[in-house]
C-alpha positions, 0 to 999 in steps of 0.5 A: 488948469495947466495944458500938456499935450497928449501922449502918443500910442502905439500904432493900431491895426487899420482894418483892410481899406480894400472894405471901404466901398464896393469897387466900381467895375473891374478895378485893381492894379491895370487901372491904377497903372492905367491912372499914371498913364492918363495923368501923362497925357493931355487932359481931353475935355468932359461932356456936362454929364461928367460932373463926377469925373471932373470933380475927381480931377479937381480932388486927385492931385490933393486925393495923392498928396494925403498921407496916412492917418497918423497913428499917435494921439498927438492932437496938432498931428490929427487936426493938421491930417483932419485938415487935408483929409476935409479938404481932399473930401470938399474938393472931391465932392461926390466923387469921394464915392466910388459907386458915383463915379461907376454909377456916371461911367454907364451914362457918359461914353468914350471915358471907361478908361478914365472912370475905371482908374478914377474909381480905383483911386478913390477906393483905395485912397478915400477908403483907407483914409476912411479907415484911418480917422475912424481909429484916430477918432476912437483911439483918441476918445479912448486915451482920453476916457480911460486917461481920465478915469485911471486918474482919479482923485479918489486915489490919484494925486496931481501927477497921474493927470492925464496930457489933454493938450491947450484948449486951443488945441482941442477947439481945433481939433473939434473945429477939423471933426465937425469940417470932417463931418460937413465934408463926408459924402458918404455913410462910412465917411461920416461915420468915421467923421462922428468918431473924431466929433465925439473924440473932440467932445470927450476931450473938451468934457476931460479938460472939464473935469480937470480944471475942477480937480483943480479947484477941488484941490485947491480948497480955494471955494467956499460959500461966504456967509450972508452978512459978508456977502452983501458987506459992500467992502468985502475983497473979492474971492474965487467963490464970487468968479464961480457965480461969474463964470457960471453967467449967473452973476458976477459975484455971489448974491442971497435969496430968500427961501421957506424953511421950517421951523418947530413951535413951541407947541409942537406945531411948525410952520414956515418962515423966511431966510435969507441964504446964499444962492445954491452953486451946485450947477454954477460950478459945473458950468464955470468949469466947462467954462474955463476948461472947454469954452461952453457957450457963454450964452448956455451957462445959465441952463445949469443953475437949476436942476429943472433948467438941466432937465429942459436943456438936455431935453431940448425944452424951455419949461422953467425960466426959458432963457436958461434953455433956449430952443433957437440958434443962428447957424449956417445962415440961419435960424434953427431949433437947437435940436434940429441943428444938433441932429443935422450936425450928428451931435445931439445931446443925450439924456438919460433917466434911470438904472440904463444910465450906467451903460454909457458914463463918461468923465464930464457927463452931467449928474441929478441927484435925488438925495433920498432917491425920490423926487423932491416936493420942488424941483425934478431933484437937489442936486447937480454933479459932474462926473468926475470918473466912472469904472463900468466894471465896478459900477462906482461913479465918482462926481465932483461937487460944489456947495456941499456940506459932507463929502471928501475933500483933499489932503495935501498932495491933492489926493482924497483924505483917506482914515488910518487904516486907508479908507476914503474919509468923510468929513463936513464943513459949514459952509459949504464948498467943493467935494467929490463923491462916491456913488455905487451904480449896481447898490440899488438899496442905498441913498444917502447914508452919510459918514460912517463910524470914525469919519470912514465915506459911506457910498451914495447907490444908484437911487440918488442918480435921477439921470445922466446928460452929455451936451453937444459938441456944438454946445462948444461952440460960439453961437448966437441964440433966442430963448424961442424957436423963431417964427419961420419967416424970420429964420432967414434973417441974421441976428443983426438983421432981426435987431434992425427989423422992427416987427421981429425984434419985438417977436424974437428975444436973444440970450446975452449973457457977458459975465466972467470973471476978471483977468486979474481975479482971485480964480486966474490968478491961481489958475495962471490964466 
């Protein structure tokens, strides 16, 4: 995927910094000509119960260096002002909150003067900066949600892509969110710490979306018959680095499956054949792979659709290293969930019809073919959302190991019939397509091509649920298949690898496949 940075936007309006707190007795312009005073004269020494207040003047000199938000979505600008802002936050302690320090002043004498400029201080200043990265945060997903969705490829070409930045500028712009949040003493600081955290998220699930664009519009992957994929001679191609960078192997590989089949009496029963493995959730996860760095170690959640289901639910029902439940964090052990929750970036899972009230490029898709269930599995397929219009309620999923769907032209945009209709076309075996599915049509399922070839929509039916992972999930963590019996959640990984007793008891996910440097996929991605 080839990076460009974020556009810029006009300045937004900042709602009045004076909302930020609740101003700690009589503060206004005498204490902060007062505070300019005091910072002339010679400091005099705090009594213990002024932590507060110390700490306030520790922050204050990097509280009056901040500058304003940046007003722009220029990713270096808002992870460098993210930077000085968790910064300014660690340092200040409790003393970011105004109400802390008028709360200290009632029990510490001889320092009213003093407390009363300090709380004026952070009011003003940690108020507005308040204000400021929770509009940075929403402008930015905002750019990036709606960038996105307006380029679609059902009638966009390559050129109507959006700027997401390098994804090393997204992993620091994600890293300054989450400092931001650790960093927050207060409700509304956190607050607006979770709208740059979720920006970061849509802009990793965006950059997701565009490498598969561009593998959809390269027409570069194709499942390979049986016979060639077990040829031991047979030169490697980009289908075999999706099974890589999806952690499932480093190159396609078959099974054996049931299928039925008609007797010439009539009767049918169930035979064996070999196929290659389904891709459909390989092609998800290499893409959040390689456009948005997904663990390496929770790539394998997204090769069944049984093991989707238990990822975004936080269980580990079917095949329990593929959804594992424990990760090392912080300095210890935790459940995934509860680390998601303590971090304020779980995982969201939807199932059903209110799954259309919050869709975004990048969201996670189950489809059931024929809107029911299926007799194995909790569904068929696995999707990505590639856009979504809430207004018209059409969802557009880019799909690998399909045999009908649309495919590109040879500008990048979806194959359109004469008279400019989406066209429907099939190819055995199967490859990447995009798909339309109709939101508000709850009679539909799947009605495959219409007469002359014109893409007939999927309805709502065929959408089982809809998940969003967690930011953390793009992060590098070390994770075990179970929760981790509590007296060795104190222990590292290393630490549990040397113990003999916990190392038989807590059982590690290490999945190292990727695909080559110099394999078929970066050599035409360019990376």
């Amino acid at each position: 995927m080839r990076d460009r940075q974020i556009a810029g936007q006009s300045r937004r309006h900042r709602p009045d910094a004076n909302r930020a707190a609740q101003v700690p007795q009589a503060v206004g312009v005498s204490n902060r000509a007062l505070a300019r005073l005091l910072s002339r004269q010679p400091v005099a020494e705090l009594p213990k119960l002024a932590g507060t207040l110390k700490r306030y003047r520790a922050g204050a000199p990097l509280l009056k260096a901040l500058v304003p938000a940046p007003t722009t979505t220029d990713l270096p600008a808002a992870t460098a002002w993210l930077r000085s802002l968790a910064e300014v936050l660690r340092v200040l302690g409790d003393a970011a909150d105004a109400s802390t320090l008028n709360f200290e002043s009632q029990v510490v004498t001889d320092h009213d003067a003093e407390y009363g400029a300090a709380g004026a201080d952070v009011h003003e200043k940690v108020g507005a900066a308040r204000w400021g990265a929770q509009a940075l945060g929403e402008r930015i997903r905002e750019q990036v949600i709606s960038g996105m969705n307006r380029s679609s490829v059902v009638g966009h070409g390559r050129a109507d892509d959006p700027a997401l930045g390098t994804l090393e500028q997204a992993k620091a712009f994600r890293d300054q969110a989450s400092a931001l949040r650790a960093a927050a003493s207060t409700p509304e600081l956190r607050q607006a710490a979770e709208a740059c955290q979720d920006a970061a998220l849509a802009l990793l699930q965006a950059r997701s979306v565009a490498e598969a664009r561009e593998t959809w519009r390269a027409g570069t992957v194709q499942t390979d018959t049986v016979a060639d994929v077990k040829d031991p001679k047979r030169a490697r191609n980009e289908m075999d680095d999706v099974f890589a960078d999806s952690g499932f192997n480093d190159r396609q590989q078959t099974k054996m499956i049931k299928v039925p089949v008609k007797q010439k009496d009539g009767t049918v029963i169930e035979v064996d054949k070999e196929v290659v493995d389904d891709w459909c959730g390989m092609f998800a996860a290499a893409n959040m792979f390689r456009g948005a760095a997904l663990d390496k170690d929770l790539r394998m959640a997204f090769a069944h659709t049984d093991n989707v289901n238990d990822f975004f639910q936080y269980t580990a029902n079917v095949n329990a290293s593929r959804a594992p439940l424990s990760v090392w964090a912080d300095g210890r052990w935790w459940s995934v969930r509860e680390y998601h929750a303590s971090r304020a970036t779980p995982r969201k899972w939807v199932v059903g019809p209110s799954a259309a009230t919050d869709i975004r490029p990048g969201d996670i898709a189950l489809i059931r073919h024929g809107g029911v269930k299926p007799k194995k599995g909790i569904a068929n397929h696995i999707v990505m959302v590639e856009s979504y219009d809430p207004n018209t309620g059409k969802l557009v999923s880019i799909e690998g190991n399909v045999t009908e769907g649309v495919r590109p032209d040879g500008d990048g945009k979806a194959q359109r019939t004469g008279d400019d209709q989406l066209k429907s076309s099939s190819q055995s075996p199967t490859s990447t397509v995009v798909e339309v599915r109709d939101m508000k049509d709850e009679q539909e399922t799947t009605p495959g091509a219409g007469p002359g070839g014109v893409y007939q929509e999927r309805g709502r039916r065929t959408v089982y649920a809809i998940g969003r992972p967690s930011l953390v999930d793009f992060e590098e963590h070390e994770y075990a298949e179970q929760l981790v019996p509590e007296r060795f959640r104190g222990l590292s990984p290393a630490e549990i690898r040397a113990h003999a007793q916990a190392k038989s008891q807590v059982k590690f996910v290490t999945n190292r496949n990727q695909s080559p440097a110099q394999g078929p996929y970066h050599s035409r991605a360019g990376g």
